[in-house]
VEXDREN-2710 file (C-alpha; in Angstrom, 1 decimal):
% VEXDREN-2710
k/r/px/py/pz
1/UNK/9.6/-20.9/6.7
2/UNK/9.7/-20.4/3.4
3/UNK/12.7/-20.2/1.6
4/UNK/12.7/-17.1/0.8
5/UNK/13.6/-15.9/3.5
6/UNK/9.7/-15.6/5.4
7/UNK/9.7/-14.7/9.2
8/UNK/9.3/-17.3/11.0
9/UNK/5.6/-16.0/12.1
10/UNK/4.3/-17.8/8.6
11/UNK/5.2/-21.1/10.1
12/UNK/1.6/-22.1/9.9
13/UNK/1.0/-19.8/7.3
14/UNK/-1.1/-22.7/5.8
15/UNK/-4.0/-22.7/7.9
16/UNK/-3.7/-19.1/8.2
17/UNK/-4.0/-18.6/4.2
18/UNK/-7.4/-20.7/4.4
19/UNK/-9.0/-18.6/6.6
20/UNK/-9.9/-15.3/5.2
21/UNK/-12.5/-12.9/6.8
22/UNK/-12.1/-10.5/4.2
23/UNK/-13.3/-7.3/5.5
24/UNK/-13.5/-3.7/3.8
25/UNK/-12.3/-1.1/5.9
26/UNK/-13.0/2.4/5.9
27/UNK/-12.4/5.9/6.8
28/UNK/-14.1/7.9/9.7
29/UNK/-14.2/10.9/10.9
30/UNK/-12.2/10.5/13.9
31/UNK/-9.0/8.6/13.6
32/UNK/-5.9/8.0/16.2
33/UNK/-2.5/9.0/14.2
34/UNK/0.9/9.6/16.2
35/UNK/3.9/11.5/15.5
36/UNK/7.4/10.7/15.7
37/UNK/9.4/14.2/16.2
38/UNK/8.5/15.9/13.4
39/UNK/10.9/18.8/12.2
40/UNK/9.5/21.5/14.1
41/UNK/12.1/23.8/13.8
42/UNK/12.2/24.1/9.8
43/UNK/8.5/24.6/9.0
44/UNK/8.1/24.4/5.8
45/UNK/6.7/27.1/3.6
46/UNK/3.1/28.3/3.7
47/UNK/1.8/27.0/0.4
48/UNK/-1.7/27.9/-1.0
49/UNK/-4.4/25.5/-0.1
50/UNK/-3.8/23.0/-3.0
51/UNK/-0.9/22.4/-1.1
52/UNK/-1.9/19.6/0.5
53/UNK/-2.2/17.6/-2.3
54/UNK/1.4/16.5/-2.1
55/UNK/0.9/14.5/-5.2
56/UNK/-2.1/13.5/-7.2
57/UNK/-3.5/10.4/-6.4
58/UNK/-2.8/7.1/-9.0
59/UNK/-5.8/7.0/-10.6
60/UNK/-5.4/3.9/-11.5
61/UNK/-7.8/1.8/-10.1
62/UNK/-5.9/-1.1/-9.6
63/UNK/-3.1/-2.7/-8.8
64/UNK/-2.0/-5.7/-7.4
65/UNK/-0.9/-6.9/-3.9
66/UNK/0.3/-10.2/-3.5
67/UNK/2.2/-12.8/-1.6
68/UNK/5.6/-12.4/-0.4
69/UNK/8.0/-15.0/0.2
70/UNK/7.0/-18.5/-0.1
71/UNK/8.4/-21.6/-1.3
72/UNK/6.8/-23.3/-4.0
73/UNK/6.4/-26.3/-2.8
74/UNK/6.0/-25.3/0.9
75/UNK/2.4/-24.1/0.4
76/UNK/2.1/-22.7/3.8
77/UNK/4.4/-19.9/2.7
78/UNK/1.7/-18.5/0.7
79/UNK/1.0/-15.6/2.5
80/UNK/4.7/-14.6/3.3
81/UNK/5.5/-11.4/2.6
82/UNK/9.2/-11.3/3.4
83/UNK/11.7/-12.0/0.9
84/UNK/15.9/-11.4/0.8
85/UNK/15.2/-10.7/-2.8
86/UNK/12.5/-8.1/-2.6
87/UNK/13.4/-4.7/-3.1
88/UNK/11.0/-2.6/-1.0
89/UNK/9.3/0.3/-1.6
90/UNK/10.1/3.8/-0.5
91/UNK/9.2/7.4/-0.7
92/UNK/11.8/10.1/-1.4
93/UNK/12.7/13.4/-1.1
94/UNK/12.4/16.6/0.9
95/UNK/9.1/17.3/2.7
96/UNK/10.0/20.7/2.7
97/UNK/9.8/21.1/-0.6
98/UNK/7.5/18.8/-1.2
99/UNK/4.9/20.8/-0.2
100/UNK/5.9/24.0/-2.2
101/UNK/5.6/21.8/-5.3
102/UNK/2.6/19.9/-3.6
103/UNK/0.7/21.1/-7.3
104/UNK/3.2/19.7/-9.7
105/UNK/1.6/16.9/-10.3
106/UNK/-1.0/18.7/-12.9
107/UNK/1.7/21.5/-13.9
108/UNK/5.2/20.8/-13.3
109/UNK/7.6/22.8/-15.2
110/UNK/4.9/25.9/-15.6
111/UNK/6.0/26.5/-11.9
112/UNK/9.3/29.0/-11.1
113/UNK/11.7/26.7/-11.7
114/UNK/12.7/24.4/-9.3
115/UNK/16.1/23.9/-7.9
116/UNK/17.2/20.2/-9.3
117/UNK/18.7/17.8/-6.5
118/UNK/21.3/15.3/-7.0
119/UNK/19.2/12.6/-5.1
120/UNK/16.7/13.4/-2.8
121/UNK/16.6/13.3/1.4
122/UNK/19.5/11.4/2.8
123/UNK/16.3/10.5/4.9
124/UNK/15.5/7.0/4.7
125/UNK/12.3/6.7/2.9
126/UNK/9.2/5.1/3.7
127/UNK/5.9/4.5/1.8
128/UNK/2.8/4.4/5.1
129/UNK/-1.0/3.1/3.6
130/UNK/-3.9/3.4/5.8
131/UNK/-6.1/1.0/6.0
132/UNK/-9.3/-0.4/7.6
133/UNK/-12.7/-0.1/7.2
134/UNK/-15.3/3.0/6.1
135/UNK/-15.3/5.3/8.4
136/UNK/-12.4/4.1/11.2
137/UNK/-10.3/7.2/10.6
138/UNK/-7.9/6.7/8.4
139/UNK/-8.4/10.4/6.5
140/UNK/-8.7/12.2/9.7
141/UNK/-5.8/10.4/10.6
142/UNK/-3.5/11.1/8.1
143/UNK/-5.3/14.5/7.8
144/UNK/-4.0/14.9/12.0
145/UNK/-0.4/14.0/11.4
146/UNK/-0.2/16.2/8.2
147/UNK/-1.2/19.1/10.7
148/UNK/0.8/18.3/13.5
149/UNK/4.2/17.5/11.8
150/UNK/3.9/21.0/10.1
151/UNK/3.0/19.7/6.4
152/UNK/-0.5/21.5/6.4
153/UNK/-0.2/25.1/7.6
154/UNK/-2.7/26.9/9.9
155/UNK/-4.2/28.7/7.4
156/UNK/-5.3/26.0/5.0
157/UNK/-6.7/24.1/7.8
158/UNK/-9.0/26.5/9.2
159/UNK/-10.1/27.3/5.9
160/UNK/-10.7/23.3/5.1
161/UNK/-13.1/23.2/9.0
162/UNK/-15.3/26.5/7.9
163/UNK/-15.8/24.8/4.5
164/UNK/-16.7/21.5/6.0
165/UNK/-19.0/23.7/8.5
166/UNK/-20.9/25.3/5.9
167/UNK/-21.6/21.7/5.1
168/UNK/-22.6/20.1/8.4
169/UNK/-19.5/18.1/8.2
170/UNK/-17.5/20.0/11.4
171/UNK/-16.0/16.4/12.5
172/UNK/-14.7/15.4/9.3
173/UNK/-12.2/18.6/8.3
174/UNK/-9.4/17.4/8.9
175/UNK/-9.7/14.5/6.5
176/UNK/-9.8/16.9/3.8
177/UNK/-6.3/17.3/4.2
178/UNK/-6.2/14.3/1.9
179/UNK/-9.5/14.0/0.6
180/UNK/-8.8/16.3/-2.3
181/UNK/-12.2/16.0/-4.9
182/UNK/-14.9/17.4/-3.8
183/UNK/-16.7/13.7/-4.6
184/UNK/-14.7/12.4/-1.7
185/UNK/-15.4/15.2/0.8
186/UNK/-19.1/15.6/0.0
187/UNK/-19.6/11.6/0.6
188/UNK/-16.9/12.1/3.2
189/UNK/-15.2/8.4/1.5
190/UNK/-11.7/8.5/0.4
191/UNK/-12.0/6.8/-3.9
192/UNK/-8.6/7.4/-4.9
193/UNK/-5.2/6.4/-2.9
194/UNK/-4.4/10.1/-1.5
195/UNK/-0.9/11.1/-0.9
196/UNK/0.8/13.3/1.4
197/UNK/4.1/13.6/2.8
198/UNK/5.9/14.3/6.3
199/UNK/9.3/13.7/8.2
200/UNK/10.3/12.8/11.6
201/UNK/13.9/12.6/12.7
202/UNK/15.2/10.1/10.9
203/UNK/12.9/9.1/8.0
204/UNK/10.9/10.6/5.3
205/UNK/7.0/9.2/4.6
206/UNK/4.8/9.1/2.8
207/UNK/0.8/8.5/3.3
208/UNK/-1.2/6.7/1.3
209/UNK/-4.7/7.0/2.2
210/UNK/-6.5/4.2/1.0
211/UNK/-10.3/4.1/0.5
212/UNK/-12.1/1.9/3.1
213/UNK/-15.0/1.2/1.1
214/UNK/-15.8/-2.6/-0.2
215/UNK/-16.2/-1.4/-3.8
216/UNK/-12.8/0.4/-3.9
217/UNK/-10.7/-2.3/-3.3
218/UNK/-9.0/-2.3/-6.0
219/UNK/-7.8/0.9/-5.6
220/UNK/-6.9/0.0/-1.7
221/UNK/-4.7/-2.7/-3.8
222/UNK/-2.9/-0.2/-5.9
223/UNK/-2.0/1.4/-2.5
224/UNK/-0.9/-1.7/-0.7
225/UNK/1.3/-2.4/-3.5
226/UNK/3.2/0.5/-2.9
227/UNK/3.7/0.6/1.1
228/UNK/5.9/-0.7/3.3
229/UNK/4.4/0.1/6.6
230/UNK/0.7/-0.6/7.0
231/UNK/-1.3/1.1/9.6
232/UNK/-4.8/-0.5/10.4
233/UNK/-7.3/2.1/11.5
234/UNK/-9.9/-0.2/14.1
235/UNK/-12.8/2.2/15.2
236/UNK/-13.1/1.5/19.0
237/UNK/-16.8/2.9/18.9
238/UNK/-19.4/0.7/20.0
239/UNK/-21.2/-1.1/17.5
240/UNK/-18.4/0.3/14.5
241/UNK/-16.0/-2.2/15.7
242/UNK/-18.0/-4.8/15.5
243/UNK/-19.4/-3.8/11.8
244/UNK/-15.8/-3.6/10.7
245/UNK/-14.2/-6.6/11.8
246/UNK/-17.8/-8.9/11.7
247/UNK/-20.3/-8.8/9.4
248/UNK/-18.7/-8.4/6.0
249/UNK/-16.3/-5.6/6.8
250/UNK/-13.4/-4.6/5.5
251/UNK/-11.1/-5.0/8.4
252/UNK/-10.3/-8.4/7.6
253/UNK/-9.8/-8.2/4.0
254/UNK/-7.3/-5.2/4.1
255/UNK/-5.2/-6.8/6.5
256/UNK/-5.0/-9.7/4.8
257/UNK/-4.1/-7.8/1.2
258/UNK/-1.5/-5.6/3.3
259/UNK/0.8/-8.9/3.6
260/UNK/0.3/-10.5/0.8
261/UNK/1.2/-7.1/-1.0
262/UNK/4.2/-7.6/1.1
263/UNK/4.5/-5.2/4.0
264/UNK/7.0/-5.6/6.1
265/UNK/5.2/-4.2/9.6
266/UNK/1.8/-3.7/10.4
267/UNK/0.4/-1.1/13.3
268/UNK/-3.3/-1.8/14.5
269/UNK/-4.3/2.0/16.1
270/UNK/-7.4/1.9/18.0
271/UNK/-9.0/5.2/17.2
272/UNK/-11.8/6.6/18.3
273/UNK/-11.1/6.0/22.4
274/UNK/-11.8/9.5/23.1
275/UNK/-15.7/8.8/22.0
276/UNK/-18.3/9.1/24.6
277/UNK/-19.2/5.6/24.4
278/UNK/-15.6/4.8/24.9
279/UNK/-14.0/7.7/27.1
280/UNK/-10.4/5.8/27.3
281/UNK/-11.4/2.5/28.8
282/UNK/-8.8/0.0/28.4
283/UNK/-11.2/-2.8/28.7
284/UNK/-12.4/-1.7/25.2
285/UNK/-9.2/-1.2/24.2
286/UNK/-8.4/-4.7/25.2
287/UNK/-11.5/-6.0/23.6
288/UNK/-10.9/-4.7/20.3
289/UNK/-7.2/-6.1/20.3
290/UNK/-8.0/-9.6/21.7
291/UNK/-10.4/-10.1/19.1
292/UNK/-8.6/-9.3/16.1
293/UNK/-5.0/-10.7/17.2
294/UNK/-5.7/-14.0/16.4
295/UNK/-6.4/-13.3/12.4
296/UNK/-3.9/-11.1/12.7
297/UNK/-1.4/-13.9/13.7
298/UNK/-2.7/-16.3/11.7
299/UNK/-2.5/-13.9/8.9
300/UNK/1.5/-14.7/9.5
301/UNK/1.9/-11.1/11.8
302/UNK/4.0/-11.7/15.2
303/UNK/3.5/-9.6/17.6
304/UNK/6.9/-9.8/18.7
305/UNK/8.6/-8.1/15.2
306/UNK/5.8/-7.1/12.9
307/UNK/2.7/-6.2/14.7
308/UNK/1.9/-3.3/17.4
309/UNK/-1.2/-1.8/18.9
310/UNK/-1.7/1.6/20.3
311/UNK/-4.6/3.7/21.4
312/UNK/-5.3/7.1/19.6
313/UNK/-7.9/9.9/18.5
314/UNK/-7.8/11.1/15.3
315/UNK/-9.9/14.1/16.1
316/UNK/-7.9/15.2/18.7
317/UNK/-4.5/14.0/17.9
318/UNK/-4.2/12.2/21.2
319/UNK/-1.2/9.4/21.0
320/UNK/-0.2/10.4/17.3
321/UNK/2.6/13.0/18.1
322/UNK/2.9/12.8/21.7
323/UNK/2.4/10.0/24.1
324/UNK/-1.0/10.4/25.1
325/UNK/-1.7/12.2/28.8
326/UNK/-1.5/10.3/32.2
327/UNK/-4.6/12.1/33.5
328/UNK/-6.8/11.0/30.1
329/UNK/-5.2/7.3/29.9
330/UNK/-3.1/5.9/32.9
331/UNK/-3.1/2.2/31.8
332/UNK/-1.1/3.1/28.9
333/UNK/2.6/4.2/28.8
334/UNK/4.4/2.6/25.4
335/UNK/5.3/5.6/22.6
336/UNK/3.0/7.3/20.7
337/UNK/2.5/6.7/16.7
338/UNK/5.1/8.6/15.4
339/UNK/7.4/7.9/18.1
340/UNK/6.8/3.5/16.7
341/UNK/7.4/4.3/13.6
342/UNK/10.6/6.6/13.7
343/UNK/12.0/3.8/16.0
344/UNK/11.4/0.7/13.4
345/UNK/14.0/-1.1/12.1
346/UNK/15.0/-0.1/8.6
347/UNK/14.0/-1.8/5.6
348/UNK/17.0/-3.0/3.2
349/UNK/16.6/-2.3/-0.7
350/UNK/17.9/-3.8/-3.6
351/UNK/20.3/-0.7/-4.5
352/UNK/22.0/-3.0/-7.5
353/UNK/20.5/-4.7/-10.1
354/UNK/18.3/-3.7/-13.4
355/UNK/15.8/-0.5/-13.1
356/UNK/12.4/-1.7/-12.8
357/UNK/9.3/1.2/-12.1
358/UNK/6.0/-0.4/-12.7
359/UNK/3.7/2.5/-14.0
360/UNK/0.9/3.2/-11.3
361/UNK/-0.4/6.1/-13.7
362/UNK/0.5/8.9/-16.3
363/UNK/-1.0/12.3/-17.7
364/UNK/0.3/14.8/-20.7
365/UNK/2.4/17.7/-19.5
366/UNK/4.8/19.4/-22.6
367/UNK/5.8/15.3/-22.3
368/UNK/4.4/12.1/-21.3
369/UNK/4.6/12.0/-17.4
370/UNK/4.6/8.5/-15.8
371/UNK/4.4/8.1/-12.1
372/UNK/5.3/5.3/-10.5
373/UNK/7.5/3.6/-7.2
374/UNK/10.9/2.6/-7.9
375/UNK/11.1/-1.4/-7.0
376/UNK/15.0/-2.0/-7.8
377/UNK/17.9/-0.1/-9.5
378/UNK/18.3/3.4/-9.7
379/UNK/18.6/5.3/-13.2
380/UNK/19.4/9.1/-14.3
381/UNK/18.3/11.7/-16.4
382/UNK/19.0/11.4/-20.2
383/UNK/19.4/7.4/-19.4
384/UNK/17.7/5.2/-22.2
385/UNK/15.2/2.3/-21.0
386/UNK/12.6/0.3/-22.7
387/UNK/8.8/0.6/-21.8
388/UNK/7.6/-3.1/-21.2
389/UNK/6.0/-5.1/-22.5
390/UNK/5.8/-3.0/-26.1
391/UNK/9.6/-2.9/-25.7
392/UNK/9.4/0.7/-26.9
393/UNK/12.3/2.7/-26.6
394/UNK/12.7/5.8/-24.3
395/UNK/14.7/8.8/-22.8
396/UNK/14.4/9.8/-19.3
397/UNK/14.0/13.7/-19.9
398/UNK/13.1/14.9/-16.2
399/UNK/13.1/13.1/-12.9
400/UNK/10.6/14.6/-10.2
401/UNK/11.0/12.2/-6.7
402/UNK/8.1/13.6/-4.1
403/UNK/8.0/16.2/-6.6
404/UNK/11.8/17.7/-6.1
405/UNK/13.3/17.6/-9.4
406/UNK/16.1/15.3/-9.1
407/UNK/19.0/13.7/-11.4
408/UNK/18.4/10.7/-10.4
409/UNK/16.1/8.0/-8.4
410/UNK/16.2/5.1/-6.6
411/UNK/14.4/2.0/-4.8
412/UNK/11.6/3.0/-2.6
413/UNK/11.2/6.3/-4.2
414/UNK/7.5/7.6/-5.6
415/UNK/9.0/9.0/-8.6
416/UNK/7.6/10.6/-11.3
417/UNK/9.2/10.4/-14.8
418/UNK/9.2/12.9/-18.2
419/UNK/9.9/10.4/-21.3
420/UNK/10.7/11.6/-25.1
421/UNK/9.7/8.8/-27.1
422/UNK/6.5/7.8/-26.2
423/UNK/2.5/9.4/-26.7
424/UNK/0.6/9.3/-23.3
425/UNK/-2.1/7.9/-24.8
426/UNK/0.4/4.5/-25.8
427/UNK/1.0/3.6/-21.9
428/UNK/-1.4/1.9/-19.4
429/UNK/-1.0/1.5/-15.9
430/UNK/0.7/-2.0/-15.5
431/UNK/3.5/-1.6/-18.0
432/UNK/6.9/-1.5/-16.3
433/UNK/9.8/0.8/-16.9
434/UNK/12.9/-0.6/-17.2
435/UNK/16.8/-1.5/-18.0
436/UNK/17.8/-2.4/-22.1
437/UNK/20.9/-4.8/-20.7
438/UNK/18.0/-6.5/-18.7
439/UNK/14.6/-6.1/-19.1
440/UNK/11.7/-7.3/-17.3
441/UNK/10.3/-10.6/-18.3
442/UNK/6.8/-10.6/-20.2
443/UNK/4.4/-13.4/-21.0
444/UNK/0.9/-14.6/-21.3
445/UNK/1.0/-18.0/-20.0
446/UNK/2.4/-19.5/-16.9
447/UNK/2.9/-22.0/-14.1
448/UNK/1.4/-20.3/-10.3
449/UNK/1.4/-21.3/-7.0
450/UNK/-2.0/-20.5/-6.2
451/UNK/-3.9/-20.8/-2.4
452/UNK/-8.2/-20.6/-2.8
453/UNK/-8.6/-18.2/0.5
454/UNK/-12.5/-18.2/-0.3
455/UNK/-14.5/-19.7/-2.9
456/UNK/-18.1/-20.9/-2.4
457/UNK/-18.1/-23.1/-5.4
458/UNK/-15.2/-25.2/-7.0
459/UNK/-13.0/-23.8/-9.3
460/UNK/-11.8/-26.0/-12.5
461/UNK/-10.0/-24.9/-15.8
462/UNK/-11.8/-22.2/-17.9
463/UNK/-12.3/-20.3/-14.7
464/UNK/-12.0/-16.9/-15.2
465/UNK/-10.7/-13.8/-12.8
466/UNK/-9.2/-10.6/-12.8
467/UNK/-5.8/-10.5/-11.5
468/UNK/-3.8/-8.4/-9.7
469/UNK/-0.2/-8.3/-10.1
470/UNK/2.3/-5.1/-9.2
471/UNK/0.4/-2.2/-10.4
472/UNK/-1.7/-4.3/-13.8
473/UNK/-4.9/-5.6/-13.5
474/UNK/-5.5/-8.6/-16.1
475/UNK/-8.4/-10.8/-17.4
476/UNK/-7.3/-14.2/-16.7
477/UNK/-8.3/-17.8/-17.5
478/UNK/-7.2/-20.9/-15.6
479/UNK/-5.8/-23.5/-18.9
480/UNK/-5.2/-26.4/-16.6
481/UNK/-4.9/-27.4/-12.9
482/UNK/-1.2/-29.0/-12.4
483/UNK/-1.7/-30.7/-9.2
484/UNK/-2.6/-30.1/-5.4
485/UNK/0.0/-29.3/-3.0
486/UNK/-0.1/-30.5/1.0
487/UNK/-0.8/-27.3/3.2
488/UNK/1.5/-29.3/5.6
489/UNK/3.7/-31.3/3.8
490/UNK/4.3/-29.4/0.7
491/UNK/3.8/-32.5/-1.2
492/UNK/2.4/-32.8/-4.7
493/UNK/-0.5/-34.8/-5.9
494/UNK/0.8/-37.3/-8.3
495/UNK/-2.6/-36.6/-10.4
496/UNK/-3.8/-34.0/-12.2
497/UNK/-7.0/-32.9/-9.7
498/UNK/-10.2/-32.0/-11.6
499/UNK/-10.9/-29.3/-9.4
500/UNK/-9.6/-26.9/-6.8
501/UNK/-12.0/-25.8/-3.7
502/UNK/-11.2/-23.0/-1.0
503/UNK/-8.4/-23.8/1.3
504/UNK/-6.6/-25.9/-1.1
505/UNK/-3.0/-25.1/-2.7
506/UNK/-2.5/-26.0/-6.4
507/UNK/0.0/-25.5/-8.8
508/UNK/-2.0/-24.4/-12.1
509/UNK/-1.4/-22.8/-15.8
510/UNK/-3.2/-19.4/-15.9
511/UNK/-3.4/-17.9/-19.5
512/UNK/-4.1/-13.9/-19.6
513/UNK/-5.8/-11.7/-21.8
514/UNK/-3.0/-9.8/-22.9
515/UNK/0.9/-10.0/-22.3
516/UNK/1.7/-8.7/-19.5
517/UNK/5.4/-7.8/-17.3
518/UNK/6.1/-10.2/-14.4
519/UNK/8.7/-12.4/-12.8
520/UNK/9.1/-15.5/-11.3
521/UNK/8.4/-15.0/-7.7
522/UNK/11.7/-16.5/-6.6
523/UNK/14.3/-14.1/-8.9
524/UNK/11.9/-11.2/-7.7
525/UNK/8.5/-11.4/-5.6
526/UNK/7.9/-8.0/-5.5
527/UNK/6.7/-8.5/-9.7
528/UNK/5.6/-12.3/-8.8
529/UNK/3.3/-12.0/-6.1
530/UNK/-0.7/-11.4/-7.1
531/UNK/-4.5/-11.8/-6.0
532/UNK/-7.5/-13.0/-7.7
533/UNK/-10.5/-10.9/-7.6
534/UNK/-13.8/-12.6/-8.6
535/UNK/-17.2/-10.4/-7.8
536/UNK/-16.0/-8.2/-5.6
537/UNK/-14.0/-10.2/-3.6
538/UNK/-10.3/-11.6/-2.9
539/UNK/-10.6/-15.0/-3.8
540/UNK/-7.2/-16.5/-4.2
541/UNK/-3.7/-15.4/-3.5
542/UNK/-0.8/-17.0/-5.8
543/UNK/3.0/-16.7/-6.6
544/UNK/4.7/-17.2/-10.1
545/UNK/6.7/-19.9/-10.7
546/UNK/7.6/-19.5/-14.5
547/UNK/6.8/-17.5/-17.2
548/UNK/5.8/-20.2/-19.9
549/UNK/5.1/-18.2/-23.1
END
């Protein structure tokens, strides 16, 4: 519809925008993860029990999802998340290795040296979040698929359930997989976006666990931002369903922030099905789907490209690797999670064009590190590029992609990058590394396409929020309201409206607190595309138009 290129699901994307549950969703114990044939036969090496920390997590605390492809006047669009232009994310580099480096993150080069690639997996690469409400699964999930792909070994994972019995915590062990600070596995909630790694037969992924929990967000944003393939975790338990999706939850909300971040498929697993209260009974299973399709679709999701459902249990790994069992579920035959996801189609990236890594976080190691996800371009080591928006100057010195030490990276890949040139302490999350021919566009001030998705009171200029945009979170101010645009029309108001209430589209001036990097959503929406956070909640999702000053 829009055109940019949006699916044609997001035909009545406007209606859809208006409606927002949003929901916070969470991690739980037991969660329903699938496998796609995993490469059994090259396990890879038994690392030490840090291992599993493929990466550490952005600590960043936010970042910014936003809409994908709409047209500016076509207000509808607002939620679409597919756009010819946008480079997608991806995740690179050899599981295999991965894991023996899994602690690079804090120490890289004091490690025995590591052989240095020329690029990383010919695998095509491909960033997974989690994401649903506290307690659905995700961890356990995640934690499941680590363990049966063969990217947590034996060892670490008994050692992980007697430390979580000592603790009373038997059911939540394998969680810990990627619940890495003690803060998270005492309070059994997942803060940070966790990262892991694993491979099936023809692509490499990567898991970002995001936190559930309604006052981590933001950091489920920095996550979304990131992904191309969203899985939502929906607890089939009685009475967790319901708290997920109903009253408050964060169900809603994450799904909606997964496409406007742009995602280009989303997987709804209904864990939990081996619970008691349950016991594998499709008219549960039915239950849960039928109510949450409809906000699903209306979020701009067709179940005929974009969206699938499957049964699974975390805990027990049932429909994650393997098909689940005749005997336990008869009424179900399609594949099992890792099975869908090796079979989707594959994403296309912008290959050409300027370097652009936005900078989800950075630490001091005999350098300034910066870690980040490739959007477009690709760039090599001893390659000069400027650190945005202080235009500072910098050489690549090392190139770490899934921490393999590479000579060069790509679009898609999780990267993480040694400069010379610039003090760790001078970079924020939110600046953006890029080309000197053609570097990113900065500003302060300028023109958005912005839809109210929910927003008791009015909203006129001098509002204030905190926005969300690729990986930055900025202050902003609105300076003036431009007009109204027609949901269904896409027609502007001739005058300049006083104010702007939930469901409505306007065009308005929005001044930040600082300059920040960005583009205009049509040249490249993966750096145009942003929410609006006001106390706690999503209240508006917009695209840029320009970049005014």
């Amino acid at each position: 519809m829009s055109n940019n290129g949006a699916p044609d699901s997001w035909e009545n994307q406007a209606e859809v925008v208006g409606e927002q549950g949003c929901g916070d969703a969470g991690d739980s114990g037991d969660a329903g993860a699938a496998s796609a044939s995993p490469r059994v036969e090259e396990p890879p090496p038994v690392p030490p029990a840090t291992v599993v920390v493929a990466a550490p997590p952005p600590v960043q605390s936010d970042s910014s999802p936003t809409i994908d492809s709409w047209d500016a006047d076509a207000d509808d669009a607002l939620l679409t998340p597919e756009d010819n232009n946008e480079p997608e994310e991806e995740e690179t580099e050899q599981q295999v290795q991965a894991t023996e480096d899994g602690e690079a993150a804090k120490k890289i080069p004091k490690k025995k040296p590591v052989r240095v690639e020329d690029t990383r997996s010919k695998k095509e690469h491909v960033n997974v979040v989690f994401i649903g409400h506290v307690d659905a699964g995700k961890s356990t999930i995640g934690g499941q698929i680590m363990s049966l792909t063969g990217m947590v070994d034996k060892r670490t994972l008994e050692k992980y359930e007697r430390e979580a019995r000592e603790k009373s915590r038997e059911s939540w062990y394998l969680s810990w997989a990627l619940d890495t600070n003690q803060e998270e596995r005492d309070k059994g909630k997942t803060v940070e976006v966790g990262r892991a790694y694993f491979e099936t037969d023809k692509k490499h992924f990567t898991i970002l666990d995001a936190p559930g929990h309604k006052s981590f967000v933001p950091n489920m944003i920095g996550g979304a931002a990131q992904a191309d393939l969203a899985v939502l975790v929906i607890s089939a338990r009685k009475g967790e369903f319901e708290t997920g999706f109903d009253r408050g939850g964060q169900t809603r909300e994450h799904a909606m922030l997964a496409k406007t971040a742009g995602v280009k498929h989303l997987v709804a697993l209904v864990n939990k099905m081996d619970d008691p209260t349950v016991a594998w009974e499709e008219k549960r299973y039915n239950e849960c789907r039928d109510k949450i399709l409809p906000y699903l679709k209306k979020l701009g999701f067709n179940p005929a490209k974009d969206l699938s459902f499957l049964p699974v249990s975390g805990q027990t790994g049932q429909g994650l690797l393997e098909r689940v069992s005749e005997e336990i579920c008869p009424w179900y035959r399609g594949p099992s999670f890792i099975q869908l996801i090796d079979e989707l189609p594959s994403l296309n990236r912008k290959m050409d064009g300027p370097f652009i890594m936005p900078v989800v976080d950075k630490y001091k190691d005999m350098g300034t590190v910066l870690m980040g996800k490739v959007e477009a371009g690709t760039t090599r080591k001893s390659s000069t590029l400027y650190l945005m928006p202080n235009r500072v100057q910098v050489t690549v010195d090392q190139l770490w992609s899934d921490d393999i030490e590479v000579t060069s990276i790509g679009p898609g890949e999780n990267v993480k990058v040694k400069l010379k040139g610039i003090e760790e302490e001078d970079v924020s999350p939110g600046f953006v590394l890029c080309d000197t021919v053609e570097p990113i566009t900065t500003g302060r001030v300028f023109d958005a396409q912005v839809v109210i998705l929910e927003h008791k009171s009015i909203i006129c200029a001098g509002y204030s929020a905190v926005m969300h945009i690729h990986c930055a979170a900025e202050e902003v101010t609105v300076k003036a309201l431009i007009c109204l645009v027609d949901k269904k029309t896409g027609e502007k108001s001739k005058t300049r409206p006083r104010f702007v209430k939930q469901d409505q589209v306007a065009i308005m001036r929005i001044e930040c607190a600082g300059v920040i990097c960005l583009e205009p959503f049509k040249k490249f929406a993966q750096m145009g595309r942003f929410t609006l956070r006001d106390e706690n909640k999503t209240i508006a999702i917009g695209k840029v138009l320009k970049v005014i000053e």
